[in-house]
mmCIF file as gemmi writes it, N, C-alpha and C atoms, coordinates in Angstrom:
data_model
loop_
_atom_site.group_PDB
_atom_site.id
_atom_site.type_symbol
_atom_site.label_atom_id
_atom_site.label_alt_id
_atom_site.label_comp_id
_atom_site.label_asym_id
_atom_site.label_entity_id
_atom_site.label_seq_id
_atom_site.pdbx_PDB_ins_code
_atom_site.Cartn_x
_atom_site.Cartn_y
_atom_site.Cartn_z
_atom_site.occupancy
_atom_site.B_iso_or_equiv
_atom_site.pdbx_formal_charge
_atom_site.auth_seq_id
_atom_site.auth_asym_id
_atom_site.pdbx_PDB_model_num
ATOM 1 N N . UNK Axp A 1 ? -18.942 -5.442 15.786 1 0 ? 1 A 1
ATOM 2 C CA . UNK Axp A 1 ? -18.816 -4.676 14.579 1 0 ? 1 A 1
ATOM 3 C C . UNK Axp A 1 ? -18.883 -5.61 13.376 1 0 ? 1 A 1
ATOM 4 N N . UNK Axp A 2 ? -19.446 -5.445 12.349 1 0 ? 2 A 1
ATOM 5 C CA . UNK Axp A 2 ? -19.909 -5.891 11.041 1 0 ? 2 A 1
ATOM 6 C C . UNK Axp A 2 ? -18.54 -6.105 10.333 1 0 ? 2 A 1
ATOM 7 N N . UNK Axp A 3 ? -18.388 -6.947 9.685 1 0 ? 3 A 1
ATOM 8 C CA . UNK Axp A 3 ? -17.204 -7.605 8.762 1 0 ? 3 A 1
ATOM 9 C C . UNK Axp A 3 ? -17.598 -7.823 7.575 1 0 ? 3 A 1
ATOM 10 N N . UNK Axp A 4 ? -18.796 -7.083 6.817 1 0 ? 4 A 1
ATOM 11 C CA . UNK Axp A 4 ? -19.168 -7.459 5.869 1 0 ? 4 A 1
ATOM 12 C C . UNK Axp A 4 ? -18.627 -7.203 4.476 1 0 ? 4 A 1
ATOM 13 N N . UNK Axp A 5 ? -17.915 -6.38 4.798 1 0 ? 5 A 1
ATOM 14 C CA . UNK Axp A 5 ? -16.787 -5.6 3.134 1 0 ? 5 A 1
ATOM 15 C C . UNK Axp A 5 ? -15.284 -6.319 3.698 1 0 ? 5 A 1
ATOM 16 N N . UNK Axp A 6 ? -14.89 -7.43 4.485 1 0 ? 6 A 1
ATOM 17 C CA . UNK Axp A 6 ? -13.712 -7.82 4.085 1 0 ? 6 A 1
ATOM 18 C C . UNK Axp A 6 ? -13.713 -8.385 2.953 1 0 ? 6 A 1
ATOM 19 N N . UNK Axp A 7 ? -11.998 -8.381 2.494 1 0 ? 7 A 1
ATOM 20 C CA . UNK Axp A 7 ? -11.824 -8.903 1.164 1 0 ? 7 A 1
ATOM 21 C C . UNK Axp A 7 ? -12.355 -8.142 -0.013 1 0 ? 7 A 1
ATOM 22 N N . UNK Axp A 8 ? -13.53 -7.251 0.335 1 0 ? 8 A 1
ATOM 23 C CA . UNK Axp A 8 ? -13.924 -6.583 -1.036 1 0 ? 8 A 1
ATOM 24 C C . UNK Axp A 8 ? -12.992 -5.755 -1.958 1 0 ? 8 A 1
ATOM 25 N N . UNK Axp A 9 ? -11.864 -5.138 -1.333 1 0 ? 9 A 1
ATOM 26 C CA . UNK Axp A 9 ? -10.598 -4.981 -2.225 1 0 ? 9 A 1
ATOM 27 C C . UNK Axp A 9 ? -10.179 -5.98 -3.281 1 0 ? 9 A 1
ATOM 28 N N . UNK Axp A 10 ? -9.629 -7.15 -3 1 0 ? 10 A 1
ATOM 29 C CA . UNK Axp A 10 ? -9.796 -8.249 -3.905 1 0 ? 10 A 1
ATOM 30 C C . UNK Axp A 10 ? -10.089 -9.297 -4.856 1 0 ? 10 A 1
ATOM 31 N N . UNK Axp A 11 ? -11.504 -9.082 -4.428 1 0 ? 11 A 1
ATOM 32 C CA . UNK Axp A 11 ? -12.615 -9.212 -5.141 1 0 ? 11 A 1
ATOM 33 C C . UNK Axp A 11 ? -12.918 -8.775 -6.191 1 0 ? 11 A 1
ATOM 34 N N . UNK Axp A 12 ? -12.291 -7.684 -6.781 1 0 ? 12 A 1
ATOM 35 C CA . UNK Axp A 12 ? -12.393 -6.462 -7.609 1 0 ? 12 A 1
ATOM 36 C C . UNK Axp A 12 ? -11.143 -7.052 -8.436 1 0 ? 12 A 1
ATOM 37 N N . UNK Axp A 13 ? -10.107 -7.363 -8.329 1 0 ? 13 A 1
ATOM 38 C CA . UNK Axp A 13 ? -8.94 -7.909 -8.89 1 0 ? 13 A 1
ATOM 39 C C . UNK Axp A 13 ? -9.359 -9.387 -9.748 1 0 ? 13 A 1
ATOM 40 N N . UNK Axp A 14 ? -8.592 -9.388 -10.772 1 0 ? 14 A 1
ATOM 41 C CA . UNK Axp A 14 ? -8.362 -10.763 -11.607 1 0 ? 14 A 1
ATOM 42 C C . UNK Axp A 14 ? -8.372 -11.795 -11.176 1 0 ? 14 A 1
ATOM 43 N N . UNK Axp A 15 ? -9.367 -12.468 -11.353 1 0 ? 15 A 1
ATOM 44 C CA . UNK Axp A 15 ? -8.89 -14.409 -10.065 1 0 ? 15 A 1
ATOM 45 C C . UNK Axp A 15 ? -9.322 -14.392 -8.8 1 0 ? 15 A 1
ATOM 46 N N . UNK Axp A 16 ? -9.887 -12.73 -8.402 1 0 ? 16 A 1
ATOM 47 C CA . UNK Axp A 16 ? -9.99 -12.616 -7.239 1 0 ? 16 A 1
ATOM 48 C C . UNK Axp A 16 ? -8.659 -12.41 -6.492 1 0 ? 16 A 1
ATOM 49 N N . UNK Axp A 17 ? -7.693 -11.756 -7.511 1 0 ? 17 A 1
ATOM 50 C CA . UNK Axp A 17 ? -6.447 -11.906 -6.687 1 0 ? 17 A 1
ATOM 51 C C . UNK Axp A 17 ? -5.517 -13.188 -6.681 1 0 ? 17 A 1
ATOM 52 N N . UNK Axp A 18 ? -5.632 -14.116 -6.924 1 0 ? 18 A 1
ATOM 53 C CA . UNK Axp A 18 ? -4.92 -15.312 -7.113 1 0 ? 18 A 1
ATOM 54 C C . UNK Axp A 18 ? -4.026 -15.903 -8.464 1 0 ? 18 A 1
ATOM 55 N N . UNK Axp A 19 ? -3.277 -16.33 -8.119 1 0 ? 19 A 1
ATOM 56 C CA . UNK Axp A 19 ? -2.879 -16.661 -9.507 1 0 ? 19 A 1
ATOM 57 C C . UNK Axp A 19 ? -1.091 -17.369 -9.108 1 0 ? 19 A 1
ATOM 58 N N . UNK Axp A 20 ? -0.289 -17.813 -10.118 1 0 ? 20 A 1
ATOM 59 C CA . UNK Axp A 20 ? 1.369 -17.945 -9.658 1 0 ? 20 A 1
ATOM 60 C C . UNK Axp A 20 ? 2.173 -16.773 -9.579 1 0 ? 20 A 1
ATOM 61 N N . UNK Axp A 21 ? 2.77 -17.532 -8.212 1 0 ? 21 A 1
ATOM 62 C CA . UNK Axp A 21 ? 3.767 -16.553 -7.622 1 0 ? 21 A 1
ATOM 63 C C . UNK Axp A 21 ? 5.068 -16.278 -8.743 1 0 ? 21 A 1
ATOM 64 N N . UNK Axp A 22 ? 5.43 -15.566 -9.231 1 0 ? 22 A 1
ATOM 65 C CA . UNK Axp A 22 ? 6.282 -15.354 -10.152 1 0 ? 22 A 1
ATOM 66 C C . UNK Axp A 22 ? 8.057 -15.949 -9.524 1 0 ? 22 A 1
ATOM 67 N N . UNK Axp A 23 ? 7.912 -16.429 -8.127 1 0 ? 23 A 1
ATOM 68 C CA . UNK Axp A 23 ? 9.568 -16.639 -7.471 1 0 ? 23 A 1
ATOM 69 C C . UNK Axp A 23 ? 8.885 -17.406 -6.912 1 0 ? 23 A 1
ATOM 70 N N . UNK Axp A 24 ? 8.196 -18.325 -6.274 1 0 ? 24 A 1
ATOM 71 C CA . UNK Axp A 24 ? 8.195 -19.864 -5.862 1 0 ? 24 A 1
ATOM 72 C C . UNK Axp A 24 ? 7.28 -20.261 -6.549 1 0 ? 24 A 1
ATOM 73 N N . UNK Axp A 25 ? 6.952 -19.933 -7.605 1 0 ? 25 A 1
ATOM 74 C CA . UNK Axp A 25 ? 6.012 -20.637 -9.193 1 0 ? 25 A 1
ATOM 75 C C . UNK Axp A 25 ? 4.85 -21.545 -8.42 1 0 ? 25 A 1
ATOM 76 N N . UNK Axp A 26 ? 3.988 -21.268 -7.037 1 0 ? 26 A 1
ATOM 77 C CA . UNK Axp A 26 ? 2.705 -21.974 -6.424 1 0 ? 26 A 1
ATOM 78 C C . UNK Axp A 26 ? 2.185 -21.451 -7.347 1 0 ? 26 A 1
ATOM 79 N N . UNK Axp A 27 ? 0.771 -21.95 -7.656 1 0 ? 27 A 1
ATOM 80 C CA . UNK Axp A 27 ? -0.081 -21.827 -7.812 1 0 ? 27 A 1
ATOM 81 C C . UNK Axp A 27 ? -1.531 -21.631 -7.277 1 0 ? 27 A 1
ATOM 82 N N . UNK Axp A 28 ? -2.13 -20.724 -7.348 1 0 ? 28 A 1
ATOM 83 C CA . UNK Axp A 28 ? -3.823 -20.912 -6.692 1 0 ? 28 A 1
ATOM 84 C C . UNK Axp A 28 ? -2.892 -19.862 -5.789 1 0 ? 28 A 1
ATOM 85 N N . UNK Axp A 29 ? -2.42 -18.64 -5.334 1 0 ? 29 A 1
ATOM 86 C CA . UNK Axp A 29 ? -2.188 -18.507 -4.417 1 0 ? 29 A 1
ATOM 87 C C . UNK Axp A 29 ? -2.6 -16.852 -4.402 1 0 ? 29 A 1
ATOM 88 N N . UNK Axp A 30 ? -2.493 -15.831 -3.147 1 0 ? 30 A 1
ATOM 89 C CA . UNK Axp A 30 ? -2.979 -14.824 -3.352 1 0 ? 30 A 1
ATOM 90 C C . UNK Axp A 30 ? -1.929 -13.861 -3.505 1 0 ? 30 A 1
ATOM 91 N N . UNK Axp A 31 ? -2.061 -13.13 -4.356 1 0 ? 31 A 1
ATOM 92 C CA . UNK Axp A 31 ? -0.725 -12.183 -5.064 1 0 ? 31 A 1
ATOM 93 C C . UNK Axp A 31 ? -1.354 -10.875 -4.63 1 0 ? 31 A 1
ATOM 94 N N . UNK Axp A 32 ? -0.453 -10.694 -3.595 1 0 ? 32 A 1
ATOM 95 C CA . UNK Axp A 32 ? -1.102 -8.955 -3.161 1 0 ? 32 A 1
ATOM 96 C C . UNK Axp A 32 ? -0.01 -8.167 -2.956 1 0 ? 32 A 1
ATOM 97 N N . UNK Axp A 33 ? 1.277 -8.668 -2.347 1 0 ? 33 A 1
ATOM 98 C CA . UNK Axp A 33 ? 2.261 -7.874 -2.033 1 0 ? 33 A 1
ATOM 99 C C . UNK Axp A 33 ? 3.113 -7.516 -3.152 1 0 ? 33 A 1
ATOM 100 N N . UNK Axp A 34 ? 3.334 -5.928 -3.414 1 0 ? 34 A 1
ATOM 101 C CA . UNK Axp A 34 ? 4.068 -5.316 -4.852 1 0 ? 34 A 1
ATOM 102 C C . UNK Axp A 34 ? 5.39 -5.175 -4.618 1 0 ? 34 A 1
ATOM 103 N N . UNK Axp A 35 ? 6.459 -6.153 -5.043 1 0 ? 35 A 1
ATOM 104 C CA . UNK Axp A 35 ? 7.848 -6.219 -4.721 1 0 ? 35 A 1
ATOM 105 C C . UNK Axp A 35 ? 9.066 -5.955 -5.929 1 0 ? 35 A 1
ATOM 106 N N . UNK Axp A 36 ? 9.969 -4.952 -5.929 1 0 ? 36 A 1
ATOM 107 C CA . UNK Axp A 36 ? 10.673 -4.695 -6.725 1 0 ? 36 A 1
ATOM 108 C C . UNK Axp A 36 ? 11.849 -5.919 -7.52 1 0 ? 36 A 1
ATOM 109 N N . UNK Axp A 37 ? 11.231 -6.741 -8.635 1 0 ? 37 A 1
ATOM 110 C CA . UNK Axp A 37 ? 12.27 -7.809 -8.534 1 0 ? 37 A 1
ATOM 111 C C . UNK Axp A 37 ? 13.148 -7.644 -9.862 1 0 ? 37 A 1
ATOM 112 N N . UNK Axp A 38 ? 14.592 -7.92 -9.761 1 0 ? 38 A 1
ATOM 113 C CA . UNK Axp A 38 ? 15.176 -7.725 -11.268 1 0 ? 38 A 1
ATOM 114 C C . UNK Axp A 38 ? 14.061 -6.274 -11.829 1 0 ? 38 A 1
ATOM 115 N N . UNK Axp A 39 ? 14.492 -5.209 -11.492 1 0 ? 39 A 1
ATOM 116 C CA . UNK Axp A 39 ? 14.006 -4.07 -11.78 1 0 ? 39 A 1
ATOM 117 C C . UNK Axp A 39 ? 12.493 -3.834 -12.255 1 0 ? 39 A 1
ATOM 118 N N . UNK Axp A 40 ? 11.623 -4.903 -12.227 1 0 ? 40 A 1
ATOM 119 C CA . UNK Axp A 40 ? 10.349 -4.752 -12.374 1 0 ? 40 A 1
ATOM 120 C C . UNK Axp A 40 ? 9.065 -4.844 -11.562 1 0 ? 40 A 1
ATOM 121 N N . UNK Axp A 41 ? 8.386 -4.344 -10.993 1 0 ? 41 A 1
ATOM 122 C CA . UNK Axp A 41 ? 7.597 -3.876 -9.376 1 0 ? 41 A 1
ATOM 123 C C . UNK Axp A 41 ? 6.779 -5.397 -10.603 1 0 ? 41 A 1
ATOM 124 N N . UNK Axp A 42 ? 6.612 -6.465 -9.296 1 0 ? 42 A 1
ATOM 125 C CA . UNK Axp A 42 ? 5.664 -7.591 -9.56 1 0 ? 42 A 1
ATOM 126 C C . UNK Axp A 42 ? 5.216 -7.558 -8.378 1 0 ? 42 A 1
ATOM 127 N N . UNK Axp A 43 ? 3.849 -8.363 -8.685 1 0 ? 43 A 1
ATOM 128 C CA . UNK Axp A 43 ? 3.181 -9.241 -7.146 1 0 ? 43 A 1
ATOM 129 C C . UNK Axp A 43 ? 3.393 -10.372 -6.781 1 0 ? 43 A 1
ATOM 130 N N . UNK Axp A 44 ? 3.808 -10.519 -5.311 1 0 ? 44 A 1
ATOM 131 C CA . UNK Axp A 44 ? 4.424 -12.058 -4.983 1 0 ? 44 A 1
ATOM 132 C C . UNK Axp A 44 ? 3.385 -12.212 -3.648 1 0 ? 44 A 1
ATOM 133 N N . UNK Axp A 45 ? 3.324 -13.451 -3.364 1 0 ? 45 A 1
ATOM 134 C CA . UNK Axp A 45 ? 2.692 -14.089 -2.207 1 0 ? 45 A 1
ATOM 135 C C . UNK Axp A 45 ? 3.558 -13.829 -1.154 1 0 ? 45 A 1
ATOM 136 N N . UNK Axp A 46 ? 2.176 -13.564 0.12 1 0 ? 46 A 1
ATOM 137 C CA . UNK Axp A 46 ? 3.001 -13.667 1.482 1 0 ? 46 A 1
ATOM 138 C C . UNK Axp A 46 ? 4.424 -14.395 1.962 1 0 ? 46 A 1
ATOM 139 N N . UNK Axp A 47 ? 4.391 -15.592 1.958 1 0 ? 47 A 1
ATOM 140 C CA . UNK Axp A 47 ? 5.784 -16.19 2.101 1 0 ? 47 A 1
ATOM 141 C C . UNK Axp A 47 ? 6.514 -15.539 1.513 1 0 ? 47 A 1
ATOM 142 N N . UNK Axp A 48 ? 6.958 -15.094 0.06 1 0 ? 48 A 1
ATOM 143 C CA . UNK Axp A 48 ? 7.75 -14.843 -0.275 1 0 ? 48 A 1
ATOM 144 C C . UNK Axp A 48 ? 8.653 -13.145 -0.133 1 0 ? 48 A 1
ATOM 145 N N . UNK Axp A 49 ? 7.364 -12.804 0.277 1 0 ? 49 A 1
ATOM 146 C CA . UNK Axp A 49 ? 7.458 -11.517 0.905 1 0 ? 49 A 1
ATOM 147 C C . UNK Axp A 49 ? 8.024 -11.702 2.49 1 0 ? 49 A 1
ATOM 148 N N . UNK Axp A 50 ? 8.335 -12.308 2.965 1 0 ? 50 A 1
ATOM 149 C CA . UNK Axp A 50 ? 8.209 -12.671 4.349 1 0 ? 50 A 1
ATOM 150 C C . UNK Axp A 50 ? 9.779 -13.15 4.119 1 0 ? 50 A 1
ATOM 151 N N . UNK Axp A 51 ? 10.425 -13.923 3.322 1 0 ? 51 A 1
ATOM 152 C CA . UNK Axp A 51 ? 11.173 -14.658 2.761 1 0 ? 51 A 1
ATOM 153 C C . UNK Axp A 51 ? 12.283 -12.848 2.585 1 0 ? 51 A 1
ATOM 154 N N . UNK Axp A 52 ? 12.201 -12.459 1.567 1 0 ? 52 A 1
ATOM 155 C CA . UNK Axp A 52 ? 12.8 -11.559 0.908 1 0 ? 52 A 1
ATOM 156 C C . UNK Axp A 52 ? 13.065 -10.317 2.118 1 0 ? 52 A 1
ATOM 157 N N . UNK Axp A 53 ? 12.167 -10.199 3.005 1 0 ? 53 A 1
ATOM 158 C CA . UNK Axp A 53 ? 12.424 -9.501 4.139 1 0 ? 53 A 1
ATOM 159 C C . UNK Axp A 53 ? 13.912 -9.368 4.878 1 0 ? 53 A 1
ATOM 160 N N . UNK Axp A 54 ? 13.497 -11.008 5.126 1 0 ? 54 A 1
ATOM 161 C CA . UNK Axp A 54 ? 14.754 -11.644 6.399 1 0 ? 54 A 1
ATOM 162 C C . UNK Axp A 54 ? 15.821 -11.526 5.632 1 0 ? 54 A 1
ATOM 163 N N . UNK Axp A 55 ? 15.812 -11.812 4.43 1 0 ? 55 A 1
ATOM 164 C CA . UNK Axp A 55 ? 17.18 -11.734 3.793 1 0 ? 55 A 1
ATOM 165 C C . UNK Axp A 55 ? 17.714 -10.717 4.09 1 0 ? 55 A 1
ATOM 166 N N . UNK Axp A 56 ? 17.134 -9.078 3.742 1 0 ? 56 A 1
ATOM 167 C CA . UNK Axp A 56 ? 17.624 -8.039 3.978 1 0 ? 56 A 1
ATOM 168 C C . UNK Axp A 56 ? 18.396 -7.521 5.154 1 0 ? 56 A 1
């Protein structure tokens, strides 16, 4: 099967989607996951999403 439209969601986004994580301040990184922080829905990178999970 053809894989030719992965990523094309992203692609469509600013930077291609990339940019700093607003809670581990990387850079270059891909901001996709929408997480409720200090009352304002931001986008954070995988780890940190992964991170904020376990805590719970």
């Amino acid at each position: 099967m053809s894989k030719a439209h992965r990523g094309k969601g992203i692609q469509e986004l600013a930077n291609g989607g990339r940019g700093q994580c607003p809670v581990c301040k990387k850079t270059g990184v891909k901001l996709l996951y929408e997480q409720e922080i200090e009352g304002q829905k931001t986008k954070i990178c995988k780890i940190c999403k992964a991170t904020l999970a376990n805590k719970k």
